[in-house]
C-alpha positions in Angstrom: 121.5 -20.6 -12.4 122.6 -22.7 -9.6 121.7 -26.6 -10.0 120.5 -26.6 -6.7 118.5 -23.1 -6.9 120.0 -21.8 -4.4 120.7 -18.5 -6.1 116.7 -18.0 -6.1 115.8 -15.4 -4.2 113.4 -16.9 -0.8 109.9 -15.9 0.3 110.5 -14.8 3.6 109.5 -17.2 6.8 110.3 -20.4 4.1 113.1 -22.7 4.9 116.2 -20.9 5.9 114.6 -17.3 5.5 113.7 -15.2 8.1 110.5 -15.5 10.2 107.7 -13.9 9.2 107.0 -10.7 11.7 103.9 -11.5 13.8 101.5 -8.7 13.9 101.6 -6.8 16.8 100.2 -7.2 19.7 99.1 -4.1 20.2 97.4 -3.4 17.0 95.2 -6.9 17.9 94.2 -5.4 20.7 93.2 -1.7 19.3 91.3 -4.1 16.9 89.2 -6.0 19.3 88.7 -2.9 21.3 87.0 -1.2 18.4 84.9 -4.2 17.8 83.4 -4.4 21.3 83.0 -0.7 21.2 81.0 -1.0 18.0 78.7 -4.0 19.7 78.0 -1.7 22.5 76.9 1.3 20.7 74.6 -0.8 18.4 72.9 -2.7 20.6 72.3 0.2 22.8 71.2 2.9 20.4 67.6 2.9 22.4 69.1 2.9 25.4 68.3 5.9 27.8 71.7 6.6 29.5 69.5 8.1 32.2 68.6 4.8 33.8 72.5 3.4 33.5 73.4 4.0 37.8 70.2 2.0 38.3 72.1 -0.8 36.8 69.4 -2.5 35.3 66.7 -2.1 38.2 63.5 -0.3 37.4 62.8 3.5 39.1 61.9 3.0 42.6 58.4 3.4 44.1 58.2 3.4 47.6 60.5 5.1 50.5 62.0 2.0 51.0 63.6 0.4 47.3 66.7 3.0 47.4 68.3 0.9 49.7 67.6 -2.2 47.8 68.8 -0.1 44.8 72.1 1.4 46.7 73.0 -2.1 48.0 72.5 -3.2 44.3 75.4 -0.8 43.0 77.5 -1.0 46.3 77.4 -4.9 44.8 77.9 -4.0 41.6 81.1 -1.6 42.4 82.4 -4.5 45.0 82.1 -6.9 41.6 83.8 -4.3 39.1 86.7 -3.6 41.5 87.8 -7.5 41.7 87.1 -7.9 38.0 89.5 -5.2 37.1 92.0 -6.4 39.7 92.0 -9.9 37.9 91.8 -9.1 34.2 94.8 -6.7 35.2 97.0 -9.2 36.4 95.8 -11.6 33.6 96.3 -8.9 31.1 100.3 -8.2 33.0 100.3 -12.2 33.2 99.9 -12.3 29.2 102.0 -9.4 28.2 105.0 -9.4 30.4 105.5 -12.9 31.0 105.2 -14.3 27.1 107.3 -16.9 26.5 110.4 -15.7 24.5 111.2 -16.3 21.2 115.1 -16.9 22.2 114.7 -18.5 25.3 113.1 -22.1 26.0 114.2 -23.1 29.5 111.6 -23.1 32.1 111.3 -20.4 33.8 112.0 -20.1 37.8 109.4 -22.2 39.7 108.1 -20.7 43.3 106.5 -22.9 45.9 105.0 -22.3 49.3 105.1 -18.3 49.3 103.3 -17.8 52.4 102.8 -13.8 51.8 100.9 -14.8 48.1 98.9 -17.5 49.9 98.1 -15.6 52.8 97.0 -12.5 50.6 94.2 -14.7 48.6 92.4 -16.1 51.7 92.5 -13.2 53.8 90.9 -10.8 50.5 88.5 -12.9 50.1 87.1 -13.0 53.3 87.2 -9.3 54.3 85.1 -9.3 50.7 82.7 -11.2 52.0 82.6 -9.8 55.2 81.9 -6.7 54.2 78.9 -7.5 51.4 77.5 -10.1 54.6 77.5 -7.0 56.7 75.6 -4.8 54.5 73.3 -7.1 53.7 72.5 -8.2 56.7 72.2 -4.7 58.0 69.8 -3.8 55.1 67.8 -6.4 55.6 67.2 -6.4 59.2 65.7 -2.5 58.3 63.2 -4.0 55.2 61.9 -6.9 57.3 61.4 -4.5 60.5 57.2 -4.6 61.1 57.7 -3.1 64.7 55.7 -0.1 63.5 52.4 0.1 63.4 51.2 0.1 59.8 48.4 2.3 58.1 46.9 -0.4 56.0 47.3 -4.0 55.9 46.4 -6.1 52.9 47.0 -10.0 53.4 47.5 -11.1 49.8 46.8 -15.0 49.6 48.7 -16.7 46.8 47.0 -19.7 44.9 47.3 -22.3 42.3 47.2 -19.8 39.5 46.6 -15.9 41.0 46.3 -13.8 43.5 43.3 -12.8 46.6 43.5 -9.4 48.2 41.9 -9.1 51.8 41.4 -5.5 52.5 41.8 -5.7 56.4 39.7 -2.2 56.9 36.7 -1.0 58.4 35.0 -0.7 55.9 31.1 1.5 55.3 28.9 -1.6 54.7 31.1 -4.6 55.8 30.3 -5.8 59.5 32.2 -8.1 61.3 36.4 -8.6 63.0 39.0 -9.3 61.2 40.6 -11.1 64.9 37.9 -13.1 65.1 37.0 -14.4 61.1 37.5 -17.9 60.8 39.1 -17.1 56.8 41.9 -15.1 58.8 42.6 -18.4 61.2 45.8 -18.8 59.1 47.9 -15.5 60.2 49.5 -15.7 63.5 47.8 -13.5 66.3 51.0 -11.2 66.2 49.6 -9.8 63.0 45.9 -9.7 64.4 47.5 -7.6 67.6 47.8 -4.4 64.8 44.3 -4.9 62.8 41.6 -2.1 63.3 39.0 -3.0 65.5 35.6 -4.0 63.8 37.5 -4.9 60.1 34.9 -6.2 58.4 37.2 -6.0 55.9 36.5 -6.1 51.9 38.6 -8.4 49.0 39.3 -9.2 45.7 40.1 -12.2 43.8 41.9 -13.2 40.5 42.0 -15.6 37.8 44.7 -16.5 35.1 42.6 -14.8 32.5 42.2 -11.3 34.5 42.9 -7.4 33.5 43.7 -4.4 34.8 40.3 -2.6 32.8 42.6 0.5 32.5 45.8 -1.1 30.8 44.4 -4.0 29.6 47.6 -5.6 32.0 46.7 -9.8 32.8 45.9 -10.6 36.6 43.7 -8.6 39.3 44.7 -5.5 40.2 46.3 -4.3 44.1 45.0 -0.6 45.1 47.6 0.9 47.7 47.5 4.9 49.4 50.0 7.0 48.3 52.0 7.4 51.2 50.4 5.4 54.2 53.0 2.5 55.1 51.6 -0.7 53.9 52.2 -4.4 55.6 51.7 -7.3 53.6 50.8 -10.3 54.9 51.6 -13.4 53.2 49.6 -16.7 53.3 49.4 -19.4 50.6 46.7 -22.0 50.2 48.8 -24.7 48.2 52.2 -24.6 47.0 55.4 -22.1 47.7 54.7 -18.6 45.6 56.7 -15.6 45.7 54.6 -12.0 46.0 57.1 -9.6 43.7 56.1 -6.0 43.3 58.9 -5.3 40.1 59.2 -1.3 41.3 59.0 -1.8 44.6 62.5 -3.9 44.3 61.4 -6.1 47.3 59.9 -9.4 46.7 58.8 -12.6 49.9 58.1 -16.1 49.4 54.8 -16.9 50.3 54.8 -20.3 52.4 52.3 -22.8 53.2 51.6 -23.4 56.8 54.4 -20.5 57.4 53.1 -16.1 57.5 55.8 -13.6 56.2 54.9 -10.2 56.2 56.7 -6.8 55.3 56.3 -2.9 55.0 56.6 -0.5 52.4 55.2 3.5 52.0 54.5 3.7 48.2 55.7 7.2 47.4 54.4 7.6 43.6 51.2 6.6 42.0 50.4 4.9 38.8 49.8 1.1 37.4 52.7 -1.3 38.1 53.4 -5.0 37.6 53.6 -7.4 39.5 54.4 -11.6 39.4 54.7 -14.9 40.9 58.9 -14.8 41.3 58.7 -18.7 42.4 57.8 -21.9 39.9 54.6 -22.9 41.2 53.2 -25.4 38.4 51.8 -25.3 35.2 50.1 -21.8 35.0 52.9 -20.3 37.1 53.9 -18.0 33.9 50.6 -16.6 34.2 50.2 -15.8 38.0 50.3 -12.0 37.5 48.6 -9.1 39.0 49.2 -5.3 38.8 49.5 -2.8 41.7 47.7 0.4 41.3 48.8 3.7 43.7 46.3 6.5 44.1 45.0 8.9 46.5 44.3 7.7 50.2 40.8 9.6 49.3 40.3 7.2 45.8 42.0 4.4 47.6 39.1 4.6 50.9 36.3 5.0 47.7 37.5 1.8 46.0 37.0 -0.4 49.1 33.7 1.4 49.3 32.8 0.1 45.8 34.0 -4.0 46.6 31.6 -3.4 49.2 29.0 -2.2 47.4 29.4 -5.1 44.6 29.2 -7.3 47.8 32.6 -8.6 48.2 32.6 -7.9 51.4 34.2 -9.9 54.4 37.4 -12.2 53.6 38.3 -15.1 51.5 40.3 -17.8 53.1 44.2 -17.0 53.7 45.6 -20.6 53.2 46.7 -23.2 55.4 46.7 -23.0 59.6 50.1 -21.5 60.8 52.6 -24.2 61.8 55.5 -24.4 64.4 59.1 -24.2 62.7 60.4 -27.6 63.2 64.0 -26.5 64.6 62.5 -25.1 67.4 60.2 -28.2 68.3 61.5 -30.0 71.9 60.4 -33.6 72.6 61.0 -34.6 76.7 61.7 -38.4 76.7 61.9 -39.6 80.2 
């Protein structure tokens, strides 16, 4: 044996043997693959496959939601095409320009290339551009109340639930919905398209409400199965938000300020509904459900708020204001 040792065999990567192979990459990323794939599959082992294209949104319930639902995946297909363009040139980035094991000199530096430069503004752009014009397009359609509507229900939101005005005439329920002094709040372009002689029925919730059918929280909405529906939207305190869940469409409703919109409910049943806007303390529990029947069983439940005596209209909220932007003061 050498004094030194140096006759002893070396573990390899120790000083002055070889370096120890890295594991490749490859294998690392078989190995992470099958490890995402395994977190998929078990946290979706209830998953019904069937509702995947909807991407997460609920089945739609009126004529109207599937284009909510197709500009939804048209998003969501705009958003997976630039992610796959950017992990791919990550993933390129990482594998083909590694730093080398040999070489340590820095590599090539590129300034100022005006074709690069030009090619990330301009993408972007014509991405936006094209997501602003189907939006806007779809939009202009689902806030479109030019047609005259079968029914109109002005739903008043309140500090912590929900009133219903049943703008009908109704069997039992005299008086004009253009002329009640509850309805002063909507604008007269809404009271142009009321029936004549609504007398009108309602219905009012608390916190502490159920649907008596499926035990849901909040009062319950009845809609016709087929008749297009405008909702009018008044609020008698703060900012709320009237959200429908299967109806994909949801409006803020504003103090002082009356949106409205259409839908044709196309499918009956019980379906939820909620306050989408923080409105105080109880805003967790300002729920209601929406029940679609039968324009016959729809006509005989306004017939039975009349005959309990809720007949008439509860206050909408607070007088209509003038938008501010398009207020003009003359100073001489």
């Amino acid at each position: 044996m050498s004094p030194n040792g140096s006759d002893l065999p070396h573990a390899p990567g120790g000083a002055g043997g070889t370096p120890t192979p890295r594991r490749p990459l490859r294998r690392k990323l078989l190995q992470a693959l099958t490890a995402g794939l395994v977190l998929a599959t078990a946290s979706g082992c209830s998953y019904n496959w069937e509702d995947f294209p909807r991407l997460g949104m609920p089945t739609p319930t009126t004529e109207e939601a599937p284009r909510i639902l197709s500009l939804w995946q048209g998003s969501w297909a705009a958003a997976l095409a630039t992610g796959v363009l950017v992990w791919g040139l990550i993933l390129w980035s990482t594998i083909f320009h590694r730093r080398s094991r040999t070489k340590v000199e820095v590599p090539p530096q590129t300034r100022y290339n005006m074709p690069i430069e030009a090619l990330y503004t301009v993408v972007p752009l014509i991405i936006v551009s094209v997501l602003f014009y189907f939006t806007a397009r779809d939009e202009s359609e689902l806030l479109d109340t030019s047609k005259k509507p079968d029914v109109t229900i002005n739903v008043v939101g309140y500090q912590w639930s929900w009133g219903f005005n049943y703008v009908e005439d109704v069997e039992g329920s005299d008086g004009d919905a253009k002329t009640d002094e509850n309805l002063d709040a909507i604008p007269t372009r809404f009271k142009d398209d009321f029936p004549a002689n609504a007398g009108g029925v309602y219905d009012v919730g608390t916190p502490g409400s159920q649907n008596p059918q499926t035990g849901n929280p909040g009062p319950t909405l009845w809609l016709p199965k087929g008749k297009t529906v405008r909702f009018v939207l008044t609020s008698r305190d703060v900012i709320h938000s009237f959200w429908v869940v299967p109806f994909l469409m949801k409006q803020d409703v504003i103090p002082g300020h009356t949106n409205a919109f259409q839908v044709t409910p196309n499918k009956e049943g019980t379906f939820l509904g909620k306050c989408a806007e923080l409105c105080g303390v109880d805003h967790s529990r300002m729920l209601f459900n929406v029940k679609v029947v039968s324009p016959e069983r729809y006509e005989a439940h306004l017939r039975e708020l009349a005959e309990k005596g809720q007949t008439g209209y509860v206050p909408a909220g607070i007088e209509q204001t003038d938008h501010e932007k398009n207020r003009e003061t003359n100073q001489l």
